[in-house]
C-alpha positions as CSV (number, residue, x, y, z in Angstrom):
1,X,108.2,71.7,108.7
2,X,109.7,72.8,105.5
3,X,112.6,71.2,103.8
4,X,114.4,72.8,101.6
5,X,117.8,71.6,99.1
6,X,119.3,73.3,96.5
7,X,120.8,70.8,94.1
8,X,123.9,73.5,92.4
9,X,125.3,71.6,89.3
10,X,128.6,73.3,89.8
11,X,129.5,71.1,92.7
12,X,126.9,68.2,92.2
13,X,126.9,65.8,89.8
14,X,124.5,63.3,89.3
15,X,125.4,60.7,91.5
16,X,125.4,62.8,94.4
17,X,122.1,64.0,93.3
18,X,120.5,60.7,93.5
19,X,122.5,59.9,96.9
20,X,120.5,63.1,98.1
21,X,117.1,62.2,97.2
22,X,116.8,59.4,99.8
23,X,117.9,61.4,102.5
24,X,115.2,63.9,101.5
25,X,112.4,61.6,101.7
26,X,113.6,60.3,104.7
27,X,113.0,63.6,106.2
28,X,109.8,64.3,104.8
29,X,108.7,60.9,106.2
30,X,110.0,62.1,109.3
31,X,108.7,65.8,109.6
32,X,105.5,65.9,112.3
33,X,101.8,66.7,111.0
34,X,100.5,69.5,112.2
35,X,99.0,69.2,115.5
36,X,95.8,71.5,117.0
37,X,94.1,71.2,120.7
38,X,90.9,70.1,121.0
39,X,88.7,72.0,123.9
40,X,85.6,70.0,125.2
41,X,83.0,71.5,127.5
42,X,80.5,69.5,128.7
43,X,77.1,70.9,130.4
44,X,73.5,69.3,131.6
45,X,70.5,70.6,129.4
46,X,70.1,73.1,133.0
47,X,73.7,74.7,132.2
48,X,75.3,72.9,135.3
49,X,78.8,71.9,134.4
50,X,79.9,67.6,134.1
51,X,82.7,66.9,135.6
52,X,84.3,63.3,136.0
53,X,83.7,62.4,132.2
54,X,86.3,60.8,130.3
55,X,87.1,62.2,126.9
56,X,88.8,59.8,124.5
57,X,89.4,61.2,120.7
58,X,90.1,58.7,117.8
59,X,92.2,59.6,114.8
60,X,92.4,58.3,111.4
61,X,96.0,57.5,112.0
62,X,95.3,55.8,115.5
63,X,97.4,56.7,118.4
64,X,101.2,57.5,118.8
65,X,103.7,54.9,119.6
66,X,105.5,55.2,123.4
67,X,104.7,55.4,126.7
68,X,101.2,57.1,127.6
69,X,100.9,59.4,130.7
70,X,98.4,61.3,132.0
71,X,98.0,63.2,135.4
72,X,98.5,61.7,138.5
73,X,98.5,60.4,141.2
74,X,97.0,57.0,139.7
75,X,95.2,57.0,143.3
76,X,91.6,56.1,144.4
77,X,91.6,56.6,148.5
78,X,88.9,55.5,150.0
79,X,88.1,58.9,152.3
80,X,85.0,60.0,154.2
81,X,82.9,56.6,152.8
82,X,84.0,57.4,149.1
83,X,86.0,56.5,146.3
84,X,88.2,59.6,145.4
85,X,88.5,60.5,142.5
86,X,85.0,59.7,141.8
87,X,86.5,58.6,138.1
88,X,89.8,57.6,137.6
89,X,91.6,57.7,134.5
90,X,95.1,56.2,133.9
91,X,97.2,54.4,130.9
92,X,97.3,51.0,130.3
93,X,100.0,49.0,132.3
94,X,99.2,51.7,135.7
95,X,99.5,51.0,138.9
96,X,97.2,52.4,140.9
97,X,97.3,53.0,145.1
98,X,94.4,52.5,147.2
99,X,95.0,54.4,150.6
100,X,92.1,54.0,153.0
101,X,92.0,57.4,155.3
102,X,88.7,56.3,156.9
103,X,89.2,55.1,160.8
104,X,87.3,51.6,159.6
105,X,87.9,48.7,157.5
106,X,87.2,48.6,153.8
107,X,87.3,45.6,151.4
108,X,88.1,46.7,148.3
109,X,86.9,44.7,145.1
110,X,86.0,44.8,141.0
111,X,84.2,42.0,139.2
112,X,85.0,43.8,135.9
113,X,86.0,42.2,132.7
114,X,89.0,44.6,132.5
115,X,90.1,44.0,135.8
116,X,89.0,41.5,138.1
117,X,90.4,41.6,142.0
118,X,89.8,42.0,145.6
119,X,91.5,44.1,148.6
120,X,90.4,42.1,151.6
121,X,89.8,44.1,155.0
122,X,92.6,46.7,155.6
123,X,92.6,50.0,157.9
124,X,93.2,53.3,158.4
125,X,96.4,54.5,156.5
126,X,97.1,51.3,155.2
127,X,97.8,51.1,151.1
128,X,97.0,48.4,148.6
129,X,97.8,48.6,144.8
130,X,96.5,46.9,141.9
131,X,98.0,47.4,138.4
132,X,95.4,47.6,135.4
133,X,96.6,46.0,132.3
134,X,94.7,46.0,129.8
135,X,92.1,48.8,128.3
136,X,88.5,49.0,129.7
137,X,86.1,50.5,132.5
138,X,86.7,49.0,136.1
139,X,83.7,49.8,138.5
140,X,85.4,49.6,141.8
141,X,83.4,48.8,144.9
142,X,83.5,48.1,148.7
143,X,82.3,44.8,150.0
144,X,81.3,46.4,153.7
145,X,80.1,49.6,152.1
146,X,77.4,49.1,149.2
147,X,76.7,52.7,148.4
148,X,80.5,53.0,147.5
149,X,81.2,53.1,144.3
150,X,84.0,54.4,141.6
151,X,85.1,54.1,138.2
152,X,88.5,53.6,137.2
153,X,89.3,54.1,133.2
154,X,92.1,52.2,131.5
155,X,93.3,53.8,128.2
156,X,95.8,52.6,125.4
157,X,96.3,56.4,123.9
158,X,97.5,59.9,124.9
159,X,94.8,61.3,123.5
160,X,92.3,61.2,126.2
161,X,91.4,63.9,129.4
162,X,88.9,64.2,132.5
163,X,86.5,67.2,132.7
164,X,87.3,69.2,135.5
165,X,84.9,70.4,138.0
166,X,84.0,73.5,134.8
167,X,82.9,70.7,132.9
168,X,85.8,71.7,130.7
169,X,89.0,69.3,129.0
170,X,91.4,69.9,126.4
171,X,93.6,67.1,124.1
172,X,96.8,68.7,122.9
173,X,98.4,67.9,120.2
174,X,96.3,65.9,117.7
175,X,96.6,65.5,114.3
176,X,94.9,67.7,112.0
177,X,92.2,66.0,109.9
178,X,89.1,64.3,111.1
179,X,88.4,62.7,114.4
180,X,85.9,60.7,116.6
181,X,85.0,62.3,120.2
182,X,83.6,59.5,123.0
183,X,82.4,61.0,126.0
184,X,82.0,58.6,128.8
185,X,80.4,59.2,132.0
186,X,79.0,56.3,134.2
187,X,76.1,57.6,134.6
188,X,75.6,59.3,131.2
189,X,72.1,58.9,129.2
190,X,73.0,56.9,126.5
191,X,74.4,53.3,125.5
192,X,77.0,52.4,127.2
193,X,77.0,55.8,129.0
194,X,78.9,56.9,125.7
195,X,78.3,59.6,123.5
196,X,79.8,59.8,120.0
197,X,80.7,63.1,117.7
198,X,83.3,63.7,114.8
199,X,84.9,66.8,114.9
200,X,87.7,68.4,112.4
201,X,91.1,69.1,113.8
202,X,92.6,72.3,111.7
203,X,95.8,72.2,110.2
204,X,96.6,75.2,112.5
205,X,95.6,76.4,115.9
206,X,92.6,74.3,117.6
207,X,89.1,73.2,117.6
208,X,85.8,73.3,120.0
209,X,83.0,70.6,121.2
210,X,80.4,71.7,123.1
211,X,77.6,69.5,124.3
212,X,74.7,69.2,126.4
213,X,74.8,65.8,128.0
214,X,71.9,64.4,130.2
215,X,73.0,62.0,133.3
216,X,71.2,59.5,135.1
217,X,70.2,60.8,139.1
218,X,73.6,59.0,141.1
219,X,72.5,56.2,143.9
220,X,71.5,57.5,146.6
221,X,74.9,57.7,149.7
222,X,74.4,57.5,153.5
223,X,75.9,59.6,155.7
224,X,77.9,58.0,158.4
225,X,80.1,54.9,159.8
């Protein structure tokens, strides 16, 4: 944003002047960088899209202050002997709703750091919610049902995004300069299922990551009740 004053001595003296130059700074301070998108695309070495991973992008100047929201529902049902979403990702403080759509009991639980709790037996269209507060991966399991599994991630900026079923995700409006890019996936081939690249966000339109992750083969699920 440009800021323009034309100081005219005819009608401003030098007190005025000075009484100006605050206010000008003021709105310099003010004026937004300049933001770009950054477009993620995430493929196996075979070419086979990766959905479910969780994109989270670092910038020198460290998130924006206010209130973080991303795409709901912040829902994981529990629906045909799965979590769904597989991966869930929501802002810190979320409360998230845990329908069960299956005609049997489920007993919901985490033992994770982030978030430790536990949905004792309930049934078919009955709803239990948990709020996450505080940032951190949640592996959410059923105490009936081993082979279920999900993840649910809990994020303190607005500058994070899913890959769809393409493999693809985009982070609008960053600041322009450099950047870290963590991809998450649970079952990702690396430490901590994380993999790390620094891209540059221009001053002016957007920037590209693509990558070739390699995942780990998921458990093996039974069919059935």
């Amino acid at each position: 944003m440009a800021i323009y004053l034309n100081f005219t001595s005819a009608w401003l003296d030098s007190a005025s002047m000075r009484s100006l130059l605050p206010l000008a700074a003021a709105l310099l301070i003010a004026a937004p960088a300049w933001a770009g998108d950054l477009a993620v695309s995430l493929k196996t070495p075979s070419g086979a899209p990766v959905s479910d991973a969780v994109i989270v992008v670092e910038t020198a100047d460290g998130p924006p202050k206010g209130p973080i929201h991303f795409a709901g529902p912040y829902r994981m049902a529990q629906k045909d002997m799965q979590f769904t979403p597989f991966v869930l990702l929501v802002p810190v403080g979320a409360e998230v709703a845990f329908p069960n759509l299956d005609p049997i009991l489920h007993h919901v639980y985490s033992f994770s750091p982030a978030k430790t709790f536990e949905l004792k037996l309930y049934g078919r269209d009955e709803t239990r919610h948990v709020r996450f507060d505080k940032p951190g991966i949640v592996s959410v399991g059923c105490n009936i049902h081993d082979d279920m599994t999900g993840f649910i991630r809990i994020i303190d900026t607005p500058y994070a995004a899913k890959t769809d079923g393409q493999g693809h995700a985009v982070i609008p409006d960053l600041p322009a300069g450099a950047a870290t890019v963590r991809v998450w996936h649970p079952y990702l081939k690396a430490v901590r299922n994380e993999a790390v690249r620094t891209v540059t966000i221009p001053g002016a339109g957007g920037a590209s990551l693509a990558l070739a992750v390699e995942l780990r083969p998921a458990p093996m699920k039974h069919a059935g009740y």
